[in-house]
C-alpha positions in Angstrom: -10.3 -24.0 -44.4 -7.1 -23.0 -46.1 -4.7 -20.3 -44.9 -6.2 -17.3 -46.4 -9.7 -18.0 -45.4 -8.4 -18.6 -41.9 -6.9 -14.8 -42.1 -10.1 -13.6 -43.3 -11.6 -15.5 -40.2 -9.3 -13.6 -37.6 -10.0 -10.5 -39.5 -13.6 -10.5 -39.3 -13.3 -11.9 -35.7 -15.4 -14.7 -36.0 -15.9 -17.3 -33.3 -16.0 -20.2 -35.4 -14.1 -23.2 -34.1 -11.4 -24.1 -37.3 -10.1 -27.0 -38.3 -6.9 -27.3 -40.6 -5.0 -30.2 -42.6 -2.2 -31.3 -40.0 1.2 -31.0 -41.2 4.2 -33.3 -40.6 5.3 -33.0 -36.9 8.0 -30.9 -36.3 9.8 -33.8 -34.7 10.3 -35.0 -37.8 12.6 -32.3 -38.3 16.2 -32.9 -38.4 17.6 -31.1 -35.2 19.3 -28.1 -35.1 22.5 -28.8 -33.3 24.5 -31.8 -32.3 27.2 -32.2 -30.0 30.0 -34.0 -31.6 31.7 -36.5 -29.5 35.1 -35.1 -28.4 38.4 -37.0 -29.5 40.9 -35.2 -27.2 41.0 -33.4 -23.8 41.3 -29.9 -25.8 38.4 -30.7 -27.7 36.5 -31.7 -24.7 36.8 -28.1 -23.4 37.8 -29.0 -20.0 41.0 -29.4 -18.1 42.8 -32.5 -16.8 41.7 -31.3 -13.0 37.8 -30.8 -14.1 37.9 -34.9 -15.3 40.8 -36.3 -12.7 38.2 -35.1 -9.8 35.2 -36.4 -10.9 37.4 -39.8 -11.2 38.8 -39.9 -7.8 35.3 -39.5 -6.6 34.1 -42.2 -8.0 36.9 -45.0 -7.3 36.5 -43.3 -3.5 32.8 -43.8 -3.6 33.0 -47.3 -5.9 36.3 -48.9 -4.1 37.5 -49.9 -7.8 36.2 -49.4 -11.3 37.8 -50.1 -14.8 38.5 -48.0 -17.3 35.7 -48.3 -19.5 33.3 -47.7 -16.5 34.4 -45.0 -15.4 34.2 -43.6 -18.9 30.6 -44.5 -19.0 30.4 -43.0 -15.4 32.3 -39.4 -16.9 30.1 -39.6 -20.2 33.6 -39.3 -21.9 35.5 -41.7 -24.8 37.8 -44.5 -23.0 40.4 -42.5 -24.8 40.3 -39.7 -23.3 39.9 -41.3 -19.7 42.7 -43.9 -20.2 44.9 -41.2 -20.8 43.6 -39.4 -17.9 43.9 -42.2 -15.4 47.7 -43.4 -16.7 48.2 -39.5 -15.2 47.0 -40.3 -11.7 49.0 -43.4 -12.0 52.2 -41.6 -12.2 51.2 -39.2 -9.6 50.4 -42.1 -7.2 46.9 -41.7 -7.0 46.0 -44.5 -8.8 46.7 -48.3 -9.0 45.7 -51.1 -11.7 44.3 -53.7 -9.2 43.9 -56.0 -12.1 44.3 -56.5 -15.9 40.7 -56.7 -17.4 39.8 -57.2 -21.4 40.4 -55.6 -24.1 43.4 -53.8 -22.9 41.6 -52.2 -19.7 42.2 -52.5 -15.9 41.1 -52.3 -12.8 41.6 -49.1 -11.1 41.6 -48.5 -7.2 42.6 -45.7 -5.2 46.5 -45.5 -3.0 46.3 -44.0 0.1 47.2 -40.7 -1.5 44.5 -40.9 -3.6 42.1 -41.2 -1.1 42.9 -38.7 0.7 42.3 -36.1 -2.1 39.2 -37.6 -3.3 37.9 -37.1 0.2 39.3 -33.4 -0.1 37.0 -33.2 -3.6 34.1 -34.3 -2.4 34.1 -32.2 0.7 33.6 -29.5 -1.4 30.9 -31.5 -4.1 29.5 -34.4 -3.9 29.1 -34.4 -7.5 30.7 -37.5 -9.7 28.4 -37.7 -12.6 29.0 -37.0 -16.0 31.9 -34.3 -17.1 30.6 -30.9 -17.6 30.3 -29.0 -20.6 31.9 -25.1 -20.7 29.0 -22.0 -20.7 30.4 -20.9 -23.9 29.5 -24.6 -25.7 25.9 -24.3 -23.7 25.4 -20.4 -25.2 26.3 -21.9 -28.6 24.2 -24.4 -28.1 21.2 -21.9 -27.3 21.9 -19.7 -30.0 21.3 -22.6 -32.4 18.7 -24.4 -30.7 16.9 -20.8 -30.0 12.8 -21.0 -30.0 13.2 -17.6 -31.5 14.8 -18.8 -34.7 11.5 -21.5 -34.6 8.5 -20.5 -37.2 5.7 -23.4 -37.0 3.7 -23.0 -39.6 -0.4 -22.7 -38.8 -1.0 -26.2 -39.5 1.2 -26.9 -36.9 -0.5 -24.9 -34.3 -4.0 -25.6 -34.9 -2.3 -29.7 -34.7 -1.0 -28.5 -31.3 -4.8 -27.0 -30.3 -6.7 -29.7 -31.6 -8.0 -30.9 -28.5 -9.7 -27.6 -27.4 -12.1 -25.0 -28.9 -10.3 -22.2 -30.3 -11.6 -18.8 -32.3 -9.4 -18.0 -35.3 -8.1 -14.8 -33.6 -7.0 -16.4 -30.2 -5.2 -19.4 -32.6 -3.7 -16.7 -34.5 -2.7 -14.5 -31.7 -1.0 -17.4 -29.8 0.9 -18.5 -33.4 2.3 -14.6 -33.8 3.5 -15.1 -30.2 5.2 -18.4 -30.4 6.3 -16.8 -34.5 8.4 -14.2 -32.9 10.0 -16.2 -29.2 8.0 -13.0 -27.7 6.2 -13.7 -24.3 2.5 -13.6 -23.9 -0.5 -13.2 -21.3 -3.4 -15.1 -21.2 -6.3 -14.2 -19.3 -9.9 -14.7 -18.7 -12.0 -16.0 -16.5 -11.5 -19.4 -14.2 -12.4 -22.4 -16.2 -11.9 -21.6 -19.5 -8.2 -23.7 -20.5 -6.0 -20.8 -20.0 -3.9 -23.4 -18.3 -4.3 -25.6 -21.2 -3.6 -23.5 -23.9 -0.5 -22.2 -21.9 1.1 -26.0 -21.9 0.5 -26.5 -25.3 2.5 -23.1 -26.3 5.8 -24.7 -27.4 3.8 -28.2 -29.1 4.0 -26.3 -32.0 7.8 -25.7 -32.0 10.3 -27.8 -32.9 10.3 -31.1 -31.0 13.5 -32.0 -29.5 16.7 -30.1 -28.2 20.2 -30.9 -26.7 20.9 -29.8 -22.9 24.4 -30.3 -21.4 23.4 -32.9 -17.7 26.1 -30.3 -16.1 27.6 -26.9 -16.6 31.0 -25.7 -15.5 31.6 -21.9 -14.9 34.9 -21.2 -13.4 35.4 -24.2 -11.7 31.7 -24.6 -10.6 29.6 -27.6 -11.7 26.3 -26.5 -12.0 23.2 -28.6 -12.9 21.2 -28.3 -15.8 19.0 -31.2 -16.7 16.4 -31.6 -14.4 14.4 -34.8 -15.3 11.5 -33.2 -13.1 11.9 -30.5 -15.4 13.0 -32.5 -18.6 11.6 -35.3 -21.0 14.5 -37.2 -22.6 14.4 -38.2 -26.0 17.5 -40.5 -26.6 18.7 -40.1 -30.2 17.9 -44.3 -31.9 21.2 -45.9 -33.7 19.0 -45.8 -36.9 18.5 -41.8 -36.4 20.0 -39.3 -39.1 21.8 -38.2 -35.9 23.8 -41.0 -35.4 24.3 -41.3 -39.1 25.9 -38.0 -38.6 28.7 -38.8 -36.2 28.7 -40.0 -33.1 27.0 -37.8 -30.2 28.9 -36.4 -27.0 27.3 -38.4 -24.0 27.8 -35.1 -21.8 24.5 -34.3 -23.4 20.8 -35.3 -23.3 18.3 -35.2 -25.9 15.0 -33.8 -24.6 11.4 -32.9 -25.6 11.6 -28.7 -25.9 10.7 -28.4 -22.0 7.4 -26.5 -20.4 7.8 -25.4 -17.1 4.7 -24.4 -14.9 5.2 -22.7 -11.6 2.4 -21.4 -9.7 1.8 -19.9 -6.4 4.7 -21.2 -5.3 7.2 -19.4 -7.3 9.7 -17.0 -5.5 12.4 -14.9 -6.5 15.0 -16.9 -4.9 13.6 -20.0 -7.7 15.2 -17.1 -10.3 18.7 -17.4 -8.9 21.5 -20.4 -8.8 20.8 -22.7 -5.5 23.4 -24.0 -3.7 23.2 -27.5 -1.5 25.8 -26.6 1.1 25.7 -30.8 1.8 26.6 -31.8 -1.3 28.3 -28.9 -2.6 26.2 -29.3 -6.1 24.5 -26.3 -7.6 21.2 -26.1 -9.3 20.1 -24.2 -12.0 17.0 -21.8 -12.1 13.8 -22.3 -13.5 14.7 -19.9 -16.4 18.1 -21.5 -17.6 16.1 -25.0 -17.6 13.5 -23.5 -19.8 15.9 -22.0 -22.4 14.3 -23.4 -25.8 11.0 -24.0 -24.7 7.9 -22.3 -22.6 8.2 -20.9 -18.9 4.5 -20.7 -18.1 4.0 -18.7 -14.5 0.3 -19.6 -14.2 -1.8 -18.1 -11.8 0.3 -15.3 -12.2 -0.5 -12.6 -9.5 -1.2 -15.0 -6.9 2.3 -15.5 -6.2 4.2 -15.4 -2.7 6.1 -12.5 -4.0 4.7 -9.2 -5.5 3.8 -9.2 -9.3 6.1 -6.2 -9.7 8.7 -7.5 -8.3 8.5 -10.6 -10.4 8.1 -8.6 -13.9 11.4 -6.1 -13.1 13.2 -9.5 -12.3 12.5 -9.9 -15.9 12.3 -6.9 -17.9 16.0 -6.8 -19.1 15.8 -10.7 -20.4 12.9 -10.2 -22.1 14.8 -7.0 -23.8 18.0 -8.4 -24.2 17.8 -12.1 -24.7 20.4 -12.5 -22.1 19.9 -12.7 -18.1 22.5 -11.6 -15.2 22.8 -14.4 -12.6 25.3 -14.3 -9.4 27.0 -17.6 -8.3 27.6 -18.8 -5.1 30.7 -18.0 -5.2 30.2 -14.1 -5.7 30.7 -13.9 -9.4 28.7 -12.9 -11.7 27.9 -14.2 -15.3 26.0 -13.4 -18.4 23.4 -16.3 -19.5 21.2 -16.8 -22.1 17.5 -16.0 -21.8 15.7 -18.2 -24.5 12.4 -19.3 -23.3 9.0 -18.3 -24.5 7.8 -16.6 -21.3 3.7 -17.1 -20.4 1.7 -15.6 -18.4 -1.9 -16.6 -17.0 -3.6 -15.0 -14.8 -7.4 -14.4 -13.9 -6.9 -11.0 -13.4 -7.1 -8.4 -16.2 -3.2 -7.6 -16.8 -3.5 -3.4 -16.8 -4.5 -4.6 -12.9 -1.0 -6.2 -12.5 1.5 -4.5 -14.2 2.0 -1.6 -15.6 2.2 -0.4 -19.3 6.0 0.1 -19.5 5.8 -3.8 -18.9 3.1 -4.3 -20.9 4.7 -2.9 -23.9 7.5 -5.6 -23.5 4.8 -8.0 -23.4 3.0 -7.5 -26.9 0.2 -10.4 -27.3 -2.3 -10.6 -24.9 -4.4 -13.4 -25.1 -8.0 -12.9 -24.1 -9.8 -16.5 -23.2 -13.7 -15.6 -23.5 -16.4 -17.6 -22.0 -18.0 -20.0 -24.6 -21.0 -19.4 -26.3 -24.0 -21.2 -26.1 -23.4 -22.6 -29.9 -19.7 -23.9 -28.5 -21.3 -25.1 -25.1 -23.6 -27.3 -26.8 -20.8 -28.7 -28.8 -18.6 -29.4 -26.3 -21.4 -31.4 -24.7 -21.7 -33.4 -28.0 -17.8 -34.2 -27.9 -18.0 -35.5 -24.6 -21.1 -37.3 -24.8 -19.5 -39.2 -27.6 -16.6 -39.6 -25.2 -18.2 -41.2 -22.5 -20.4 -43.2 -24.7 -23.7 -41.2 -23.8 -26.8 -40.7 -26.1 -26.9 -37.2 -26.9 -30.6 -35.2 -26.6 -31.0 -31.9 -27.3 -34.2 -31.2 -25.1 -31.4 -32.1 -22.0 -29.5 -29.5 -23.2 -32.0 -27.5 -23.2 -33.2 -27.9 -19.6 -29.6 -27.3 -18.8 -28.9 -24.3 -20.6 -32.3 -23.3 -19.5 -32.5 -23.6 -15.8 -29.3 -24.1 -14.8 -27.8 -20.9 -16.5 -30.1 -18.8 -18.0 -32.4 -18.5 -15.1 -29.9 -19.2 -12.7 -27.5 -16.6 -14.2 -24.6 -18.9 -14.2 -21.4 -18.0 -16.5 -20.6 -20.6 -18.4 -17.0 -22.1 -18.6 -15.1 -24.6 -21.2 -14.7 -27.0 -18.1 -18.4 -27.6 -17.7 -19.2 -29.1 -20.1 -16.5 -31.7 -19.0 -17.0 -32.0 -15.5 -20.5 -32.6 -15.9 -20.6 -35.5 -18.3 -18.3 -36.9 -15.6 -20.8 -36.6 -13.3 -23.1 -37.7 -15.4 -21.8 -40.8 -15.7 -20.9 -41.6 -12.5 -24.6 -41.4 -11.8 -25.4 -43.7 -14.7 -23.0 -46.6 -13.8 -24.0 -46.2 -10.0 -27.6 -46.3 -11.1 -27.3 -49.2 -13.3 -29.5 -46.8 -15.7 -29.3 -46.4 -19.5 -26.8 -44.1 -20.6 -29.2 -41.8 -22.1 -28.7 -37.9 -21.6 -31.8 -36.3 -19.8 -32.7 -33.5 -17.6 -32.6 -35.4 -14.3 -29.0 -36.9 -14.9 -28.0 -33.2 -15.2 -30.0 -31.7 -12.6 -28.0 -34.4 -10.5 -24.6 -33.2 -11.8 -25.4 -29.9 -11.6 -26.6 -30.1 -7.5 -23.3 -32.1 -6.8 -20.9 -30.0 -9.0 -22.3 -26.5 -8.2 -22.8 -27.1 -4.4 -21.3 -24.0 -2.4 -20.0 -22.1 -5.3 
């Protein structure tokens, strides 16, 4: 089905499940930005104090170090460091210990040193890699931005392959992802909304850059999360590398999808603060900049669903969010994720149509038809290595629905040919579909519900 008869498909609203020619990946895509290794300390964007303490940490933590390692440690050029630590030398903060190769040496702390690394960490714990300025990170964003994405359909339909999709849900989910607007699915239990709200940002371009650490007036806040984040290192064969070399202070990631649940509060929405180590984490929404946030069983949540959607109405407006630091201050932060909703719960229940409006696509998941039950029973049965019978089907369709006036879901089919075979390979029987295998599945898998 090319483009135009796909267009004709959402038009018409068919059902049909579609099936286009896959594209290239969009990882093959060059990417969008790349953060150019910095030759000098004004390049770097930081001052001499921002470095000097993360060094002092880590001889105090360490007991000695050479140069090179602790520019590995800083994610910095020896350069830079070895310029850095001669400075602590001549303030008596430093000593060379020992001469190692290539021109390097072994650096421990005096006695003055030590005491103001133990001053430094008092207040963080933090001795990681160097962090990058906000205004490099907005840059960043504004490059990297999902909203300047535009997968073609091909691409989406590659990202969907693995589920049963109309033409118009497909199409409604592509328009979303098209213009970096936030979406709602909803629907019944059981029917992939979950599913189809991970996938969102497959489609997109694969990989983008994230600073490890942040630094906003002095305070080092951290932003990649590998809970939160899949790295992608760049490979020294890469057009990236071909490019020029890459600043360490940054990580190459898979564009990140982040699922809260139930347990999302509006305190996950602000900058946390560890008062024993002094470090401060980022929220939720500042880790998903360039991908999905996906707030799934949205209304379920420990805080109320209006409360949650004013939190967001002026990011979703104006692309930029209003976040307060510990120390008081307050700052002005991009706000570049796709923001998902899914919910079982019709959204004019939830929210109100001032938000709604701010919300354009809404994403109806339907329960399947019988025609798209049947098939997904075929897929799985081929799956699991099953003979497929139609008179099975049937009986199941038959008595277990029909009569028994059962809704059917996309997950049954699923769950049941699980069940199915567990009964088979217990059993030692043929794995041959028939009505008793499913009356089986059907008693253990509907019990109670």
């Amino acid at each position: 089905m090319d483009n135009l008869s796909f267009a004709s498909a959402v038009a018409d609203g068919s059902s049909a499940t579609v099936v286009l020619p896959q594209s290239a990946r969009p990882d093959a895509h060059h990417d969008a930005f790349l953060p150019r290794e910095p030759q000098t300390l004004d390049e770097s964007g930081l001052s001499s104090t921002d470095i000097e303490s993360l060094i002092l940490k880590h001889l105090l933590i360490c007991g000695q170090a050479t140069g090179r390692k602790i520019a590995d440690q800083v994610k910095l050029p020896f350069g830079i460091t070895q310029e850095l630590l001669r400075g602590l030398k001549q303030q008596l903060l430093v000593n060379y210990k020992s001469q190692a190769a290539m021109g390097d040496f072994d650096h421990e702390l005096t006695t003055e040193g030590e005491t103001k690394a133990r001053w430094y960490i008092e207040r963080c714990t933090y001795c990681g890699a160097a962090p990058v300025p906000l205004k490099d990170y907005i840059v960043s964003i504004e490059k990297q931005s999902v909203r300047r994405n535009r997968p073609k359909l091909a691409d989406l339909c590659a990202a969907y392959s693995d589920l049963t999709l109309s033409p118009a849900i497909i199409s409604t989910i592509g328009q979303a992802i098209h213009t970096g607007r936030g979406m709602f699915i909803y629907g019944p239990p059981g029917n992939g909304k979950t599913s189809i709200a991970e996938r969102v940002i497959r489609a997109a371009q694969q990989y983008i850059w994230v600073p490890r650490t942040v630094v906003i007036t002095g305070e080092t806040i951290r932003l990649f999360d590998p809970a939160s984040h899949e790295e992608a290192p760049p490979t020294s064969s890469g057009h990236l590398l071909e490019m020029a070399r890459y600043d360490r202070r940054w990580v190459r990631i898979k564009r990140p999808s982040i699922i809260v649940g139930g347990e999302l509060k509006l305190e996950h929405l602000e900058f946390a603060s560890h008062n024993a180590t002094g470090i401060i984490e980022a929220p939720l929404q500042l880790k998903a900049n360039g991908g999905a946030l996906v707030v799934d069983d949205f209304g379920r949540q420990r805080v109320s669903a209006d409360e949650l959607l004013n939190r967001w109405i002026v990011p979703l407006e104006k692309g930029h969010d209003y976040l307060t630091l510990p120390s008081g201050r307050q700052i002005q932060v991009p706000f570049d994720p796709i923001l998902v909703f899914s919910t079982n719960i019709e959204p004019r229940k939830l929210v109100d149509e001032a938000f709604l409006r701010r919300m354009p696509y809404k994403v109806e998941i339907p329960d399947p038809t019988p025609r798209e039950f049947r098939e997904l029973i075929k897929q799985w049965c081929t799956r699991q290595e099953i003979e497929y019978r139609d008179d099975a089907v049937d009986h199941l369709l038959s008595k277990h629905y029909t009569e028994a006036k059962r809704p059917m879901r996309f997950c049954h089919p699923r769950d049941l040919l699980l069940q199915v075979t567990t009964f088979f390979e217990f059993h030692e029987l043929p794995k041959v579909l028939s009505s008793k295998a499913f009356d089986v599945a059907v008693k253990n898998y509907f019990a109670g519900l």
